[in-house]
N, C-alpha and C positions, 0 to 999 in steps of 0.2 A: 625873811624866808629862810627854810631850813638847806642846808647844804646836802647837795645830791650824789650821791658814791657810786660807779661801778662798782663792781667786788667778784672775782673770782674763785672759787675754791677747787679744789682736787679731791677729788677720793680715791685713797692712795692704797691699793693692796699691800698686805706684809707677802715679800715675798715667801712662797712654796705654804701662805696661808690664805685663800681668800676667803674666811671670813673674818677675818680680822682688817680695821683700817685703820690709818696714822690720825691722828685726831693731835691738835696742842692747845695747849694751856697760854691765855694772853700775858703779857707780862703785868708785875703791878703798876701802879702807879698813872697807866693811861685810861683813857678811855674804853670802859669794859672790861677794864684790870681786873685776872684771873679767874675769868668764864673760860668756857673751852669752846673751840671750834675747829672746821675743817683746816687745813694748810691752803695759803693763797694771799690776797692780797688783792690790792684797787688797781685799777686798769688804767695806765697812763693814756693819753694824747696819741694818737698816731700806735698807740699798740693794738693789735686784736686782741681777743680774749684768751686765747690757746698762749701767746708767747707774752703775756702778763704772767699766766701761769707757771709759764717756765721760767720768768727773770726772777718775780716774788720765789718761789721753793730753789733757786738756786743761791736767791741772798738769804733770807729765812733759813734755811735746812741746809745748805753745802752740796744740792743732790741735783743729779739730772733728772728730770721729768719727760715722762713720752706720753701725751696728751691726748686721751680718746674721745667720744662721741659726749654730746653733753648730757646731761642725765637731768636735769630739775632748773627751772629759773625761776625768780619768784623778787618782789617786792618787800620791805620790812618799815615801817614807820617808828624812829627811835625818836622819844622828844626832842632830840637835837641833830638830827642825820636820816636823810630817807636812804637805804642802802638798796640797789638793785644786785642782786646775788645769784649767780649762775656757777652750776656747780656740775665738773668735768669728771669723768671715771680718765684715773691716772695709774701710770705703773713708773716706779723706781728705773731708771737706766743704770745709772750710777751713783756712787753714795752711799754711805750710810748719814740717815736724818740726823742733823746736830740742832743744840737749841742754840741757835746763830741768834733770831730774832722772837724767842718763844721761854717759858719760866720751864715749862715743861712740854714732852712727847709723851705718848703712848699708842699702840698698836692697840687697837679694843674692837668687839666684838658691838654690834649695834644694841645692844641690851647691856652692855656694859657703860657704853655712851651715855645711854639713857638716864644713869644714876648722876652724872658729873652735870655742876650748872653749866650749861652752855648758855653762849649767845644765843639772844631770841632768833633773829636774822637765821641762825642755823637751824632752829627746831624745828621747821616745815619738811624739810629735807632730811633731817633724822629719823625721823614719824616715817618717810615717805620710806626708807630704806629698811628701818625694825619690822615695818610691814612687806615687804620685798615687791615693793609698787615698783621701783627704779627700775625695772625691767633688764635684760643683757646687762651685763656692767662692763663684760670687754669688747 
């Protein structure tokens, strides 16, 4: 039987830009080394989904996170990982993003996104924002 993931993501405004969002790059070497995806992380035991988000982007990134409404959740079936993936509109408190746990950052526009391989898990909610289905985002 395949192993089951929460997974949280953020969609992060550039501040004094919102259309631009933080997007990184996996590191090499792991699993799904050097796809892109949203900032976040797996949701531990005893954590809710909001202060997942805040513990992952403050180890990951060095940044405060202020966690709004959720925008998209959705299922992904990887041959080796079923990922359940819920993805929160986020703004910077504090910080500037470092690549703590990431190869790479970028601030990118959702058609810029589009060009970069991302994780599959993220593409449904890419699609869903290039189209501006995600509704309010603050």
């Amino acid at each position: 039987m395949k192993k089951a993931v929460r997974v949280v993501a953020a969609l992060i405004y550039r501040p004094g830009d919102d259309s631009r969002f933080l997007v990184q790059q996996r590191l090499p070497g792991g699993s799904r080394g050097l796809l892109w995806e949203f900032p976040g992380g797996k949701v531990e035991p005893g954590e809710s989904e909001p202060e997942a988000l805040v513990r992952e982007c403050r180890e990951e990134l060095d940044v405060t996170l202020h966690v709004g409404r959720q925008l998209w959740a959705g299922r992904h079936e990887y041959p080796d990982l079923t990922v359940d993936l819920t993805l929160y509109a986020a703004r910077l408190e504090s910080g500037e993003p470092k690549t703590l746990g990431a190869q790479a950052l970028a601030f990118l526009t959702p058609e810029q996104m589009r060009t970069l391989p991302f994780c599959e898990a993220d593409l449904p909610p890419l699609e869903e924002l290039v189209a501006g289905r995600l509704g309010p985002l603050r």
